[in-house]
C-alpha positions as CSV (number, residue, x, y, z in Angstrom):
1,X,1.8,0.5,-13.1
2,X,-0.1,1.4,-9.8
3,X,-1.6,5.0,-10.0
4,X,-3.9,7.0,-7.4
5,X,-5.4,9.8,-8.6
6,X,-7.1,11.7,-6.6
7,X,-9.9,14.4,-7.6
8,X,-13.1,16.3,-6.0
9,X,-10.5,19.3,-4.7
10,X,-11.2,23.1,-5.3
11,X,-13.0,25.9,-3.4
12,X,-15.7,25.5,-0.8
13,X,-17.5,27.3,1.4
14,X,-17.7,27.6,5.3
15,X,-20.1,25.0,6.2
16,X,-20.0,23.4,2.6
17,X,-19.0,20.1,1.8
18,X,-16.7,18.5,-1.0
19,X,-16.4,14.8,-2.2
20,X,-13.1,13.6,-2.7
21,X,-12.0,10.7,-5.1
22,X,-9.1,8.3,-4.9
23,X,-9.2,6.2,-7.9
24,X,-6.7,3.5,-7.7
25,X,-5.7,1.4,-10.9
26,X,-3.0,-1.6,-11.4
27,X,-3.4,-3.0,-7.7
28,X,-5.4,-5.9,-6.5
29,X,-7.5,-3.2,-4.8
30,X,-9.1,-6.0,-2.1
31,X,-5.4,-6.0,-1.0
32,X,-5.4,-3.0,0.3
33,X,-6.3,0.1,2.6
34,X,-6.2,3.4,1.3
35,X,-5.8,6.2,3.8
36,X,-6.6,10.1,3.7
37,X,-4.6,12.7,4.6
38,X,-4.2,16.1,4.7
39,X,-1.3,18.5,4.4
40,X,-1.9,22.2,5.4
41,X,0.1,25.6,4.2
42,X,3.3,25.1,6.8
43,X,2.5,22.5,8.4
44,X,3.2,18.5,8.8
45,X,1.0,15.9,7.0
46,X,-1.7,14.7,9.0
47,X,-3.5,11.6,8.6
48,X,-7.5,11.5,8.3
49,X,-9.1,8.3,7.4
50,X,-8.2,4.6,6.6
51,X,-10.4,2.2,5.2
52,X,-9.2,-1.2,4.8
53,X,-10.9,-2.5,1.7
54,X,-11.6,-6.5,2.4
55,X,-13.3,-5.8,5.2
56,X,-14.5,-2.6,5.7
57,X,-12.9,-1.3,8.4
58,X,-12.7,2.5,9.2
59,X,-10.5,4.8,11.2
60,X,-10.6,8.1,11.8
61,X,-8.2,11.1,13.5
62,X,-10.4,11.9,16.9
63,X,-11.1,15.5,15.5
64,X,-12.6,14.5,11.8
65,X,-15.0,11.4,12.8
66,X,-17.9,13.6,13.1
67,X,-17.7,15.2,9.8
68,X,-16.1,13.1,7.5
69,X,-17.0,9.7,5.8
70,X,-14.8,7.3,4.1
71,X,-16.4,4.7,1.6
72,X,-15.2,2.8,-0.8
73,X,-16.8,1.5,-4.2
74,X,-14.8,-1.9,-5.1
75,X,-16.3,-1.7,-8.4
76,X,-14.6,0.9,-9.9
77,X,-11.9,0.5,-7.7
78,X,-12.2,4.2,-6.1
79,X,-12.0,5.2,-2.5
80,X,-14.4,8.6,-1.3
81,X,-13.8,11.0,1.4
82,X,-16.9,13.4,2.1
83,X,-16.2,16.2,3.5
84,X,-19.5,18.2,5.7
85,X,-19.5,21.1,8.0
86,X,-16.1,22.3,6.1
87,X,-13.7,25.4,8.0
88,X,-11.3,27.0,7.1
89,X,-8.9,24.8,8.8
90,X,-9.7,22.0,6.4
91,X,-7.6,23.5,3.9
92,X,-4.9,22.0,2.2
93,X,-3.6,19.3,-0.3
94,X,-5.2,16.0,0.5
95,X,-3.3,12.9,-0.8
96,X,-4.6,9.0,-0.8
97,X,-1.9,6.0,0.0
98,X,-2.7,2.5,-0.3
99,X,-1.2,0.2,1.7
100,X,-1.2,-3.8,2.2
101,X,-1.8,-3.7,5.8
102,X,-5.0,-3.1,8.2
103,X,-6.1,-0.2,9.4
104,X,-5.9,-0.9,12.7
105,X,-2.0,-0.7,12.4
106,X,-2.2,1.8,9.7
107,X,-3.5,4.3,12.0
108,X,-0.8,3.8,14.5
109,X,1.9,5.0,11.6
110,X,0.3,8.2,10.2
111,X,2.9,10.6,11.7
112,X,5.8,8.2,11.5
113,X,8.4,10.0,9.6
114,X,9.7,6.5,8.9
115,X,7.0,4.1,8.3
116,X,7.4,3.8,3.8
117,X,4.1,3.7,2.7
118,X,3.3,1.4,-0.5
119,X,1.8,4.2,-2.7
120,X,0.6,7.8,-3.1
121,X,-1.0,9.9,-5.2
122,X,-0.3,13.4,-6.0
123,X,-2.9,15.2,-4.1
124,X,-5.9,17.4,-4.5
125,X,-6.2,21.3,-3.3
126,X,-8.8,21.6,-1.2
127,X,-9.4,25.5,-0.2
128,X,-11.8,26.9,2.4
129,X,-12.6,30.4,2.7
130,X,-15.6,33.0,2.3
């Protein structure tokens, strides 16, 4: 059975920063990108960060490049997201999805209501506030 769990959530500061884990289990994890994203009180899901794991590929949405990292520890299997310089607009439920194909496509699909991504976990709360 393929799980993601993901883990590093809870509350942070203004300016703080969080680590966030996705630790994947029962995939061939070299197969696979695993992508960030975030979904905020009322609104739509929005997509982060891919890494694509064979190669280590990054994307990131234009507004998070600066003050996020995604990295990836083949290992143990587990995909990271810090998080630095964090605002209050950085809150919300962040969820990891794997998927089989690049990154470079990947990113292209993150607000396609359509697009049937291989696996998900079932999110982390991430809150930040004074």
């Amino acid at each position: 059975e393929v799980q993601l769990v993901e883990s590093g959530g809870g509350l942070a500061q203004p300016g703080g920063s969080l680590r966030l884990s996705c630790a994947t289990s029962g995939l061939r994890f070299d197969d696979y990108s695993i992508n960030w994203f975030r979904q905020a009180p009322g609104k739509e899901r929005d997509g982060l960060a891919c890494i694509t794991i064979s190669d280590g590929s990054t994307y990131y949405k234009d507004d998070t490049q600066d003050r996020y990292i995604i990295s990836r520890d083949g290992g143990n299997s587990v995909v990271y997201l810090q998080m630095n310089s964090l605002k209050p607009e950085d809150t919300g439920v962040y969820y990891c999805a794997a998927d089989r194909a690049h990154c470079e496509i990947l990113h292209s699909q993150w607000q396609s209501p359509t697009y049937r991504w291989d696996y998900w976990g079932k999110g982390t709360l991430v809150t930040v506030s004074s």
